[in-house]
C-alpha positions as CSV (number, residue, x, y, z in Angstrom):
1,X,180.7,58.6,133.4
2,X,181.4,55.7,135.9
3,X,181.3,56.3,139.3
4,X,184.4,56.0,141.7
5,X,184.2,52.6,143.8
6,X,185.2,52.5,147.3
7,X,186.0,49.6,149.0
8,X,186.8,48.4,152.9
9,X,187.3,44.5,154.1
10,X,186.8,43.5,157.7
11,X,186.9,40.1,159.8
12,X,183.3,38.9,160.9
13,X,182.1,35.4,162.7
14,X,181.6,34.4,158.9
15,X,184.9,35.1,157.6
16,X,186.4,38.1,155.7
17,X,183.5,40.6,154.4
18,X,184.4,42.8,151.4
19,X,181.7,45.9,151.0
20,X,182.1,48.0,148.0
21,X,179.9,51.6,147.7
22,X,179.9,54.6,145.5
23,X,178.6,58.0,146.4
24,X,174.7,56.8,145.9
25,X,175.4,53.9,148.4
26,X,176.0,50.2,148.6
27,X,177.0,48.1,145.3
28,X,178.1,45.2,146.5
29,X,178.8,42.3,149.7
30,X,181.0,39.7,149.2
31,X,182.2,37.0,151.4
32,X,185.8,35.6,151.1
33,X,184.9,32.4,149.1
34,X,182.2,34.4,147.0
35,X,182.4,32.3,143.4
36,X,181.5,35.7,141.8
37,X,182.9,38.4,143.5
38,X,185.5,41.5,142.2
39,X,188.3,40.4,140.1
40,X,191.2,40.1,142.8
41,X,192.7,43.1,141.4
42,X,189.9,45.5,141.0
43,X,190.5,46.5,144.7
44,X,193.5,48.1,143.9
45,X,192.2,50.8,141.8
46,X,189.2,51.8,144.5
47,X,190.3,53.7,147.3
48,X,189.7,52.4,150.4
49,X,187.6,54.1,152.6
50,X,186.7,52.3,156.3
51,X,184.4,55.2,157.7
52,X,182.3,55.3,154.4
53,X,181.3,51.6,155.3
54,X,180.4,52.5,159.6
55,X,176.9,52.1,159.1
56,X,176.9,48.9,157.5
57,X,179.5,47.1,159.7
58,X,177.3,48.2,162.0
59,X,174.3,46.9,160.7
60,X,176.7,43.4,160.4
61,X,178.0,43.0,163.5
């Protein structure tokens, strides 16, 4: 079984961050340029989920 994907995107100092998490915890960090990021339509079928992510815009800010 796969696990469901969430997602949230926010501004930082460095440009746009995208975080992506399942239920375990963190899968992913990208940057708005990353070269090898998510396929630009993958977001869509992640929910996004902002309050999931609080602890690690935290951590980035």
């Amino acid at each position: 079984m796969i696990p469901l994907t969430y997602h949230t995107d926010f501004p930082s100092p460095l440009g746009r961050i995208a975080l992506r998490a399942t239920g375990r915890g963190l899968t992913g960090l990208f940057m708005e340029d990353h070269r090898h990021g998510p396929a630009p339509g993958a977001r869509a079928a992640c929910p996004r989920d902002a309050a999931r992510f609080a602890a690690a815009r935290a951590q980035l800010a």
